[in-house]
C-alpha positions as CSV (number, residue, x, y, z in Angstrom):
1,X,-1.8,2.9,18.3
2,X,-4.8,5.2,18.2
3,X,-4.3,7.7,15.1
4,X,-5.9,6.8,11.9
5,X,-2.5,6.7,10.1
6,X,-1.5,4.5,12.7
7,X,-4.4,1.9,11.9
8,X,-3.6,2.1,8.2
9,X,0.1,1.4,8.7
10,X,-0.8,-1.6,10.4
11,X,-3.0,-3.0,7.4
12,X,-0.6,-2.0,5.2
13,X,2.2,-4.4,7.3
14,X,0.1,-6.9,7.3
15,X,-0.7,-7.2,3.7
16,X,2.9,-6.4,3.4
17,X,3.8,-9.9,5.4
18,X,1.4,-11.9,4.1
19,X,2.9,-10.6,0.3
20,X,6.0,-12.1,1.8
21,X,4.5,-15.4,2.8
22,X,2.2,-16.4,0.0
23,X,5.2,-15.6,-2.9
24,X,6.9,-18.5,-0.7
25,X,7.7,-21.3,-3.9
26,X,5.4,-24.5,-3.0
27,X,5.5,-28.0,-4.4
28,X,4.1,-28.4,-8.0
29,X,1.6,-31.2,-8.4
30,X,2.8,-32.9,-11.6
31,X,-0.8,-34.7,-12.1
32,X,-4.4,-32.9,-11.2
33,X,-7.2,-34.9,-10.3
34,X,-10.6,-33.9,-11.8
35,X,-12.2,-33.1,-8.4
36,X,-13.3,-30.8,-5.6
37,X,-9.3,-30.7,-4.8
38,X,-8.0,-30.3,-8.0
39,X,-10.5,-27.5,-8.9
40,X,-9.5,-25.6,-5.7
41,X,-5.7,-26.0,-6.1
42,X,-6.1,-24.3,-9.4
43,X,-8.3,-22.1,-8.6
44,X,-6.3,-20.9,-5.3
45,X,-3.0,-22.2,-5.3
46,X,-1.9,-22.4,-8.7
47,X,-3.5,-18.8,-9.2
48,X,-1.3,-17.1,-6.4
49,X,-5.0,-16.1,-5.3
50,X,-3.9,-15.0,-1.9
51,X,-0.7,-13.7,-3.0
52,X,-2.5,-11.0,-5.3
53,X,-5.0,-10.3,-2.3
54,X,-2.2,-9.2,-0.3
55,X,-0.9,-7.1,-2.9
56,X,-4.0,-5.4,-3.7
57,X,-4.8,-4.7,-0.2
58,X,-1.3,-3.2,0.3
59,X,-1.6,-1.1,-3.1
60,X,-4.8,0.4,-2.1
61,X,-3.3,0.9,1.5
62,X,-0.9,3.5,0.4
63,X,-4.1,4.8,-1.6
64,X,-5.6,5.5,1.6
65,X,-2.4,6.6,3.3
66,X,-1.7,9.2,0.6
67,X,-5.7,10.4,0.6
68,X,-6.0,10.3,4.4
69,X,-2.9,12.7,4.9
70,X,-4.1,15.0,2.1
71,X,-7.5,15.4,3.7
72,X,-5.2,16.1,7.4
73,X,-3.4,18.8,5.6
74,X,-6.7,20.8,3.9
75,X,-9.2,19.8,6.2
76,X,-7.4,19.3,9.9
77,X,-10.6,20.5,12.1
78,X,-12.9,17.8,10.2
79,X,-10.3,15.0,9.8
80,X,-9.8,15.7,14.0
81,X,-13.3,14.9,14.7
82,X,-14.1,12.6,11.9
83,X,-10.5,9.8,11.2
84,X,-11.3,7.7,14.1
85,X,-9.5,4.7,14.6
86,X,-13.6,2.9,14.1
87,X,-13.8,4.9,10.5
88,X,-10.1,4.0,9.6
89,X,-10.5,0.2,10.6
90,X,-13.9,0.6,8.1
91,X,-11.8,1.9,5.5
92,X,-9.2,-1.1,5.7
93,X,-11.6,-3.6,6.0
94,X,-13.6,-2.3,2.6
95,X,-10.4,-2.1,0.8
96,X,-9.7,-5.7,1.6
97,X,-13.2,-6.9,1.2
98,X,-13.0,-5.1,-2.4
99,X,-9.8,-6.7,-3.4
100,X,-11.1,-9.9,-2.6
101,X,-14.5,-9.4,-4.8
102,X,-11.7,-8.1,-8.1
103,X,-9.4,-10.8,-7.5
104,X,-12.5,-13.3,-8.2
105,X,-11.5,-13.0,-11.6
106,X,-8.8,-15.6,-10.9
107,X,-10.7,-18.1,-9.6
108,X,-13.3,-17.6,-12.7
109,X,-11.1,-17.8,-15.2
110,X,-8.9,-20.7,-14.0
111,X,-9.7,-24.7,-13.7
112,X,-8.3,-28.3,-14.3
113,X,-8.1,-29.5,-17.9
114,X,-9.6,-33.2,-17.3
115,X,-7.8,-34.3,-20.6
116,X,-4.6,-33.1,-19.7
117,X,-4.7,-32.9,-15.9
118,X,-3.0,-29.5,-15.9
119,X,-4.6,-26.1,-14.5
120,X,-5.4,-24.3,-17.4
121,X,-6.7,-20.6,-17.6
122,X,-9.1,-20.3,-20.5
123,X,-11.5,-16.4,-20.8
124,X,-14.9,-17.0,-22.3
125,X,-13.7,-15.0,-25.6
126,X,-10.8,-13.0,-26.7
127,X,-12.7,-10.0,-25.8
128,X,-13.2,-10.8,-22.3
129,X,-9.8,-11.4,-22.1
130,X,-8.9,-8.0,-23.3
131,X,-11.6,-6.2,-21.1
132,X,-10.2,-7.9,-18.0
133,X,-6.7,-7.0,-18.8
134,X,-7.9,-3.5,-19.2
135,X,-9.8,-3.2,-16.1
136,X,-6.6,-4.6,-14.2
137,X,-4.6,-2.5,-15.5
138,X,-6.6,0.3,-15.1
139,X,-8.2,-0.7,-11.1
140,X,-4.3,-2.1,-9.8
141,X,-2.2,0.6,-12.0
142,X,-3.3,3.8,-13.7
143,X,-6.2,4.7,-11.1
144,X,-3.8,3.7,-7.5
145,X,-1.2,5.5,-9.2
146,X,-2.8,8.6,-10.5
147,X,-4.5,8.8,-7.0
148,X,-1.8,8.8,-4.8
149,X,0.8,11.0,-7.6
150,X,-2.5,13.8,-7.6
151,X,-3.0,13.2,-3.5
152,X,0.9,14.1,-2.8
153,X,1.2,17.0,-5.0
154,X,-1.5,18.6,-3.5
155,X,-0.6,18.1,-0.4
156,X,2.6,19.4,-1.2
157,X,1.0,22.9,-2.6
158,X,-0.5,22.7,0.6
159,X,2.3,22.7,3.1
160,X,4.4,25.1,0.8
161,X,1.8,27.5,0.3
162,X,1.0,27.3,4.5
163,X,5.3,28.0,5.1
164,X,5.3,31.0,2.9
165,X,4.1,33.2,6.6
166,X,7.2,31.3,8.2
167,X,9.9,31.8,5.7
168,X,10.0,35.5,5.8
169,X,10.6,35.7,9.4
170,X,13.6,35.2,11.2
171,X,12.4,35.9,14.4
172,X,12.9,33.3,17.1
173,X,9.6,33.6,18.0
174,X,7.9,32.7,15.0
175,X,11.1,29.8,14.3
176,X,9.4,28.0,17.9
177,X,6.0,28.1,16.8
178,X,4.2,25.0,17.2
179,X,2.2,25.4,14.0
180,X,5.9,25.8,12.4
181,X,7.6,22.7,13.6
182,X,4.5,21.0,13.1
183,X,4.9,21.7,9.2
184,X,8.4,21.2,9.3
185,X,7.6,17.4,10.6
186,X,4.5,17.3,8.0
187,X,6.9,18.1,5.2
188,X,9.7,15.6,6.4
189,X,7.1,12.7,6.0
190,X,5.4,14.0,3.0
191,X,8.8,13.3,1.0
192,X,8.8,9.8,2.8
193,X,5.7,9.1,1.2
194,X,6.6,10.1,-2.0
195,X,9.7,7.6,-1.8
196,X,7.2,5.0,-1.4
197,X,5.0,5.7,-4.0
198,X,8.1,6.0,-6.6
199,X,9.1,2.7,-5.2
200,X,5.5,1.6,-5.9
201,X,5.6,2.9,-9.5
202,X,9.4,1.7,-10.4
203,X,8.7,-1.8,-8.9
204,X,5.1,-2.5,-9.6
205,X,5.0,-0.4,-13.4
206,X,7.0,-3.5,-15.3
207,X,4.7,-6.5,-14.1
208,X,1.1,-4.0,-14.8
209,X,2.1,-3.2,-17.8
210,X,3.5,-6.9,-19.4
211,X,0.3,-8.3,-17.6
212,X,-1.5,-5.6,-19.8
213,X,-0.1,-6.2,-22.7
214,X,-0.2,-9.9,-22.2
215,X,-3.9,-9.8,-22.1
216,X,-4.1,-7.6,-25.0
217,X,-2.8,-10.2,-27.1
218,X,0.7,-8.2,-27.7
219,X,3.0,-10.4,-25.7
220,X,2.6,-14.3,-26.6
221,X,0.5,-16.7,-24.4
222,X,3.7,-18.5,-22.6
223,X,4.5,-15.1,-21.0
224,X,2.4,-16.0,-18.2
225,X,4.5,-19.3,-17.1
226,X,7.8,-18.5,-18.3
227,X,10.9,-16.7,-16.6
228,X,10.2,-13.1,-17.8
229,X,6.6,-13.4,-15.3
230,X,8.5,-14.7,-12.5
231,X,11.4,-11.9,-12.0
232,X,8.5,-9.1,-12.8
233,X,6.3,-10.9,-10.2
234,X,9.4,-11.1,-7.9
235,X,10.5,-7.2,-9.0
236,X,7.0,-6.2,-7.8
237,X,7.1,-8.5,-4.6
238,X,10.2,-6.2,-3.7
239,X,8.1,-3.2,-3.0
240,X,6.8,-5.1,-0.1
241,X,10.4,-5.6,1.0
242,X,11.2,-2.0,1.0
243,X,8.1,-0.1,2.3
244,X,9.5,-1.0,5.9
245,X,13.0,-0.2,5.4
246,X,12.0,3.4,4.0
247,X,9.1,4.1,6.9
248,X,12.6,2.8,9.3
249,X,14.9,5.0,7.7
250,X,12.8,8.5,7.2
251,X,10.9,8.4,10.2
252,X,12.6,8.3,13.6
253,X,10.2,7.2,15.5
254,X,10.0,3.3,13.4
255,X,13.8,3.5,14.8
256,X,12.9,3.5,17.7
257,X,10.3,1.2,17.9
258,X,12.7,-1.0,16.3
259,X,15.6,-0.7,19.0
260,X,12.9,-1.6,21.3
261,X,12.4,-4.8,19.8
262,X,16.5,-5.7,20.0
263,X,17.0,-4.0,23.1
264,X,14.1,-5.1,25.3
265,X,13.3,-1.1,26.4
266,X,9.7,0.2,26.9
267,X,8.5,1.8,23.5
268,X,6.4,5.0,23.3
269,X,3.0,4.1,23.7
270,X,1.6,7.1,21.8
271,X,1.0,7.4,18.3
272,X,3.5,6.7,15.9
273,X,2.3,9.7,13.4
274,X,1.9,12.3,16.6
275,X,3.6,15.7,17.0
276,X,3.7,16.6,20.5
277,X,5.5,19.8,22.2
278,X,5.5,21.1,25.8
279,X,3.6,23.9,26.9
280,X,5.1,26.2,29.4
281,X,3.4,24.2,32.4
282,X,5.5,21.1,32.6
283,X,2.4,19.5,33.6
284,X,0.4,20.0,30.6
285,X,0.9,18.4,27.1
286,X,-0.5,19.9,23.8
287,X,-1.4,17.5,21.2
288,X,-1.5,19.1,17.7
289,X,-2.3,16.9,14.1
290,X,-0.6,14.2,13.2
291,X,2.2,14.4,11.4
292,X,2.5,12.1,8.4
């Protein structure tokens, strides 16, 4: 892979995977010792800490995704020279090094209660507890979200606004521009991202917004270790599940690249996101943007 989009789809499968591994159920100690061991199992294990790194790195993945295609789309001669696969894998690596520094919160707030033995999370007040929930709601919900929504409907004016020269003609000629069916592909994935972020918004909205209102002292303290957690934690771990699935089904390249890996053939070793067309020397091959 050398495109920028390219290098973010990768982070965002890898975040995606490890979501998948660190929601794997593990053993509960019934007893926890008042050490070094016991402070870390709360402070990592029992707080899903890696498990909510993942999902924070994948959220703020799409962020990028959705912000790196819109500046494609309005700036394409400066996102040429400047999305790199050096300044993508800078990006990726901030977002994850951010997410880690917000996540701390969990480790902060949770430790082993030496009377009862138990990890317990305790806030220093009721009002840090309300200005964390806020913040959370605010950093992993309302600002990803209203990102991403504002990101894909101006890309969208965009593109439509760019057709408008195209749809008038009916000329063959103008029907096998490159610039055309480079807009056509553009277009195609646009509305694959936007599945994704509905799928973001239907399955992550219900688990923000309980957390939220957990933290705001609306919903009762036993929310956070009884059933109705667990199946919004697990609704939310199912946009992890389906970000593949759509990327496989709307873009025919991920087919193919997934036939390969069944069928044993040699994939495409160019750019996933990559519109190419041929020029009239069959020698010579015309790159144009990328087309997600």
């Amino acid at each position: 892979m050398s495109r920028s989009t390219d290098t973010l789809i990768s982070s965002l499968a890898v975040a995606d995977f490890c979501t998948s591994i660190f929601i794997l159920p593990l053993p509960t100690a019934v007893t926890i010792p008042s050490s070094i061991l016991g402070e870390l199992y709360c402070r990592f294990i029992f707080t899903s800490y890696f498990f909510w790194l993942s999902v924070g790195s994948s959220i703020y993945t799409l962020t990028l995704i959705s912000l790196e295609r819109l500046i494609a789309v309005k700036y394409p001669i400066e996102f040429s020279r400047f999305a790199s696969r050096r300044h993508t894998s800078l990006a990726v690596v901030t977002v994850w090094a951010a997410v880690m520094i917000i996540d701390l919160f969990l480790i902060l707030t949770c430790s082993v209660d030496g009377t009862r033995h138990t990890c317990v999370v305790r806030f220093s007040s009721s009002a840090g507890q309300y200005t964390v929930g806020i913040l959370i709601f605010m950093v992993y919900f309302v600002v990803p979200t209203t990102i991403m929504l504002l990101a894909q409907a101006v890309t969208a004016y965009i593109l439509h606004k760019n057709s408008k020269r195209f749809r008038g003609g009916n000329d063959r000629k103008d029907r096998s521009n490159p610039s055309y069916n480079l807009l056509i592909a553009k277009n195609r994935v646009l509305k694959m991202l936007f599945m994704v972020v509905m799928l973001f918004i239907i399955c992550w909205g219900p688990n923000n917004i309980a957390y939220f209102l957990y933290n705001v002292g609306v919903i009762s303290p036993g929310y956070l270790y009884g059933d109705t957690n667990h199946i919004l934690t697990l609704l939310a771990f199912y946009n992890s599940c389906l970000n593949p699935i759509v990327y496989t089904v709307r873009h025919p390249k991920f087919r193919a690249a997934i036939r390969g890996l069944f069928t044993g053939s040699e994939p495409e070793k160019d750019a996933l996101f990559e519109y190419k067309t041929e020029s009239k020397a069959p020698s010579q091959t015309k790159e144009y943007e990328p087309k997600i």
